[in-house]
N, C-alpha and C positions, 0 to 999 in steps of 0.2 A: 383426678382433680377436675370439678363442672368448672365454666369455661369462665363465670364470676372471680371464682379463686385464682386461678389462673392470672387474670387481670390483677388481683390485688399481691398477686406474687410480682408480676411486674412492676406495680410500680411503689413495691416496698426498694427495687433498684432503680427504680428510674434517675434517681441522684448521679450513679454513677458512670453515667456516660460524659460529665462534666469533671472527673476526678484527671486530678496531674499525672502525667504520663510515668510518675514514680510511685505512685501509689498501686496497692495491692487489692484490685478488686475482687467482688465474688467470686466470678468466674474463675478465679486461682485460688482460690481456696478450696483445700485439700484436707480431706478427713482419714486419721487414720483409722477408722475400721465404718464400716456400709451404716447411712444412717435412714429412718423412714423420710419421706418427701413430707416438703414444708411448705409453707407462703413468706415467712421467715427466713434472709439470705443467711449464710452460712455461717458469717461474724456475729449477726444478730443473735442466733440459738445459741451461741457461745457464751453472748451477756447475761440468758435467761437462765442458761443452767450456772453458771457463776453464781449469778445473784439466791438463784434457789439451793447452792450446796450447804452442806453444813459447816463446810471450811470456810466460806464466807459469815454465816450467821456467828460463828465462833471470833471471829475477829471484834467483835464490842469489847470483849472484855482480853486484851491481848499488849501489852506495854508497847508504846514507841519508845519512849525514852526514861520515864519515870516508874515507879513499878509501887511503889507502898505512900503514895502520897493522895489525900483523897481531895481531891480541888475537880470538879464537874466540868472545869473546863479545859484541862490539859489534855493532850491529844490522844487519842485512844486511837490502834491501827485501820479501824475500820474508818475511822475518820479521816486517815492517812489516805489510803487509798481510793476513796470517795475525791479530796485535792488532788491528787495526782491525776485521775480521769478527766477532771476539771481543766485543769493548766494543760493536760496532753490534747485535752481535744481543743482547746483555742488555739492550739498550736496547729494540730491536725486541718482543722477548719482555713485556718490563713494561709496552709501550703496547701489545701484541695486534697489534702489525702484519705482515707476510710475513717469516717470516724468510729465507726460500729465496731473494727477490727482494734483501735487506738482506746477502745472503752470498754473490750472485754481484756484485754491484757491486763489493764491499766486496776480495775476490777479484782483479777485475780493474783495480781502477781507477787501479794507476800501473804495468800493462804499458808505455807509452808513456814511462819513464823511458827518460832515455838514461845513457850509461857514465855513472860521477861527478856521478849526483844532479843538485840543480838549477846546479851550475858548468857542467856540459856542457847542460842544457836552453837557459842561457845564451848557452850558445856557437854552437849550435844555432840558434839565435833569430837570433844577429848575423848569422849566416851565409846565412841566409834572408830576412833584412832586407837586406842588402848586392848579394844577386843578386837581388831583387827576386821573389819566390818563395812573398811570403805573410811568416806568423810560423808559430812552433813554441811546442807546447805539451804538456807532459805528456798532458795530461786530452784533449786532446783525439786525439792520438797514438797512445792506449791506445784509444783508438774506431778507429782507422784500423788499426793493427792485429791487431785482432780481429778487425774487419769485412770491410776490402779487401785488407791483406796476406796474412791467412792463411783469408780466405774462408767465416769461420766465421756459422750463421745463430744472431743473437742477440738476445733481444729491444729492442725498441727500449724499454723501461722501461728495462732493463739499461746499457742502452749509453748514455742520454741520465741517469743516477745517475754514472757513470763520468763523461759530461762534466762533468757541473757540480759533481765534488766537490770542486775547489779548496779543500785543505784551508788556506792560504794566508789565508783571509781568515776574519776571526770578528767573526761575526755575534752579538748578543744576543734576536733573532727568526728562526729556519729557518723561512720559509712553501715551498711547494710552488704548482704551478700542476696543476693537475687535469685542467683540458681542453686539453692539449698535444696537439698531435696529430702523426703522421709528419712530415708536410711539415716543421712548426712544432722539430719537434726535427732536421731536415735542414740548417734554415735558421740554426740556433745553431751546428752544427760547420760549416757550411762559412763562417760569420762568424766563428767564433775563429781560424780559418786564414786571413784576410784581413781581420781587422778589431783593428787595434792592439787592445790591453786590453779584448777581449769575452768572453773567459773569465768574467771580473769578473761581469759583468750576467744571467749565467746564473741562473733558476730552476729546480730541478728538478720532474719531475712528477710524483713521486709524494713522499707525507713518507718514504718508508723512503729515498728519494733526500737530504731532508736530515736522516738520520738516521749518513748514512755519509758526509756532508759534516762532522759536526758530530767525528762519533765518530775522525774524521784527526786530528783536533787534537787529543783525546783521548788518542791511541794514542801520536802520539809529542813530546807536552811534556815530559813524565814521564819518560820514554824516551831520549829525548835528553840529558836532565840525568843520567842515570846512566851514559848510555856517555861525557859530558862530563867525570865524576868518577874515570871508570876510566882516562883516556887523560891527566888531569890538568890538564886545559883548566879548572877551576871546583874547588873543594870545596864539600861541603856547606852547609858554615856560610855562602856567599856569596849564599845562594840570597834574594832580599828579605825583608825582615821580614812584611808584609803578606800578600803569596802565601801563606808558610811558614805564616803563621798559620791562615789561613781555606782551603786546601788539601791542608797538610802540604808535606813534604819529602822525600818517598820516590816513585819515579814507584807505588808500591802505592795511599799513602795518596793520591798524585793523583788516579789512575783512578779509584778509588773514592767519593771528594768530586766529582770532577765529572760523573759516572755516574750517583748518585743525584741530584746536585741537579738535572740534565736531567728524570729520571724526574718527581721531585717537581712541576717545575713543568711539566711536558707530559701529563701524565696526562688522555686525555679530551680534548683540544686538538689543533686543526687545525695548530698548529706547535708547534717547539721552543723552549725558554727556558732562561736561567741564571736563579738569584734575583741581583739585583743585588749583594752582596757579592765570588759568587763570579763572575762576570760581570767586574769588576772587576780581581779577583787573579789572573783568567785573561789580561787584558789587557797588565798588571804584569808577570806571568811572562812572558809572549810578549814582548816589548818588551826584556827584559831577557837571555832566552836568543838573539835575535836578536846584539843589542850583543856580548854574553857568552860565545855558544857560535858561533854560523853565522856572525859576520863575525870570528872568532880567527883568527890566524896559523894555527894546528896544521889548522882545520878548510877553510882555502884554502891549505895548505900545498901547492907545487908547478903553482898556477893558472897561472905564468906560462909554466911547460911545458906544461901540458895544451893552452890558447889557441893556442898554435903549432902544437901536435899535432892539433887539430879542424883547425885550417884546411890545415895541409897535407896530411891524408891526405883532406879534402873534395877539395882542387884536385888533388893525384894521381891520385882517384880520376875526377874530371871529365874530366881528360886523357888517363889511360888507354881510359876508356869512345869516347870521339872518336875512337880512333888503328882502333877494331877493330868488327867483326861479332861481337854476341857470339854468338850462334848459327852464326856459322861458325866462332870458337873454341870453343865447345864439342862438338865434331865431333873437334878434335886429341887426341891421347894425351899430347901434350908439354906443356899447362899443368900448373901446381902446383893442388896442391888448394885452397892459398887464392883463385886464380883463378877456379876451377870454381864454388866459393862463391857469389862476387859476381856472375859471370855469369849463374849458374843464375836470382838471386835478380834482378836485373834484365830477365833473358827474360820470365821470368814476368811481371813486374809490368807492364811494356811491352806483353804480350800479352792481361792481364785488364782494365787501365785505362788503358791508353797514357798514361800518364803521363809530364811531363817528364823526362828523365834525370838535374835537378838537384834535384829534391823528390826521386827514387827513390835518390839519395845520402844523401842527408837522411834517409831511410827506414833504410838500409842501417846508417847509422851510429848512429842511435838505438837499434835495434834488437840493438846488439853489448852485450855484456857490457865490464866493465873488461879483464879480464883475455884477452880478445880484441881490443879495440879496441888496446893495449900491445903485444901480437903482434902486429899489422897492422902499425903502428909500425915495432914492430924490424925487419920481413920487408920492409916498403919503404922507410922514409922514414931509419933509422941505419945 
């Protein structure tokens, strides 16, 4: 590298001699497997290849919360994700910690949604419970394919922030584990894929890990209540007293209350904190957008189709794979293109991990979009 690049490899870090002594700089970041030299720190090649996978481009069309309702402006996950980067790095920025490392997590951390949000993660789950095949899991799925599907080198800060964001559960202490190491974060994904409810038990290892653990929940309580308002699922006025009070009632005045109060009380501090008020009305709201908005009719509107639809295009797909060579049909000029697809995507996966052929269904089907998984659908199964 001429001694120019060099320079501009410098002072792509030169930020980080100013970072809080809990933050996770370059120079600990850890790759697991040998990458070419860059000018680009180690967090940052992690946001480029994020942003350029196809697990990322696939997220436009991928349900947060609503799945058959066509309004342009209800939240679609890639949008989810994009908030969450947002609110983690303001966060990030007012405790000094990486934002580069807080913005590629933040980025990729629900690639691993499958079609229709968590009804299909669901679904997904039973299905790999039933054949005996492990569990399924967002967080952990979005590590598989960044890592094994699409072969990308990421750091393992990166990747182990992704596992254990389970925005799902709320904590009133985000600690971190510091001395994690490869093995130790090997040994976490391949127990959420075999070990009922260990997602749960996850720490992450760096705080910018539970800084976009904290800042998921952040991104879409607020969020949710407003695509809930537009679809008509909730009004305003329904929203509790308590919440409304000590957070507001706008997802604006949300963000913003629970934004700062993190800041306030994490400043200088090995972990994250609410003040106990809003800690509380955080609780309140979640507990009640649950009841209120994610178990409505409107919001599992068509579950009982979907349910059928995962399972028979899973068992389709298992039986067609048996019946054939996919690499000697992929040789023919006669398949359709949707064929060519799943085989392609099968060859591969069979030839880099030899993986089961009923987890590489599982893979396959996670990995679709709504509005291709619908098309699969109609092209085989009505």
């Amino acid at each position: 590298m001429n001694e120019i690049l060099e320079k501009a490899k410098q002072n792509m870090i030169l930020k980080e001699k100013f970072l809080s002594q809990y933050a996770c700089k370059s120079e600990k970041g850890l790759w697991l497997k040998e990458d070419i030299e860059d000018i680009r720190p180690i967090f940052y090649r992690d946001i480029d290849r994020i942003i350029h996978s196809s697990g990322y481009t696939r997220l436009i069309d991928k349900t947060q919360v609503y799945s058959f309702i066509q309004n342009d402006h209800i939240t679609r996950r890639v949008l989810h994700v994009q908030l969450v980067s947002k609110i983690a790095r303001t966060i990030g920025r007012s405790l000094i910690l990486n934002e580069d490392l807080i913005e590629a997590m933040a980025l990729g951390h629900d690639i691993g949604h499958t079609p229709f949000g968590h009804k299909g993660e669901s679904l997904l789950n039973a299905i790999c419970e039933k054949e005996n095949i492990g569990y399924f899991c967002h967080n952990a799925q979005s590590v598989r394919i960044l890592q094994d599907i699409e072969g990308l080198n990421i750091s393992m800060q990166t990747l182990d922030g992704i596992l254990a964001h389970n925005g799902e559960i709320l904590k009133n202490k985000y600690e971190y584990n510091m001395d994690k190491t490869k093995e130790e974060f090997k040994e976490d994904l391949y127990k959420t894929f075999h070990k009922k409810g260990y997602s749960k038990e996850i720490i992450p290892a760096t705080l910018e890990g539970s800084v976009v653990r904290l800042s998921d929940i952040i991104a879409y309580i607020g969020r949710d209540i407003e695509d809930a308002i537009i679809v008509g699922v909730v009004k305003r006025e329904d929203i509790p007293e308590f919440p409304r009070k000590i957070l507001g009632d706008t997802n604006s005045r949300i963000v913003d209350t629970l934004t700062k109060d993190v800041i306030i009380n994490s400043l200088e501090k090995p972990y994250l904190s609410f003040s106990p008020d809003v800690f509380e009305a955080l609780m309140e709201l979640k507990e009640w957008s649950t009841e209120k908005i994610y178990n409505s009719e409107k919001a599992n509107a068509n579950y009982d189709r979907i349910e059928k639809l995962f399972n028979r295009l899973f068992y389709f797909y298992l039986e067609k794979l048996n019946e054939v060579d996919v690499k000697e049909e992929l040789k023919k000029n006669t398949i359709t293109a949707s064929e060519r697809v799943l085989y392609n995507f099968v060859s591969k996966m069979m030839e880099t991990e030899n993986a089961e052929i009923k987890r590489i269904i599982v893979d396959y089907i996670a990995g679709q979009t709504d509005k291709f998984f619908l098309n699969e659908c109609e092209l085989y199964l009505e």
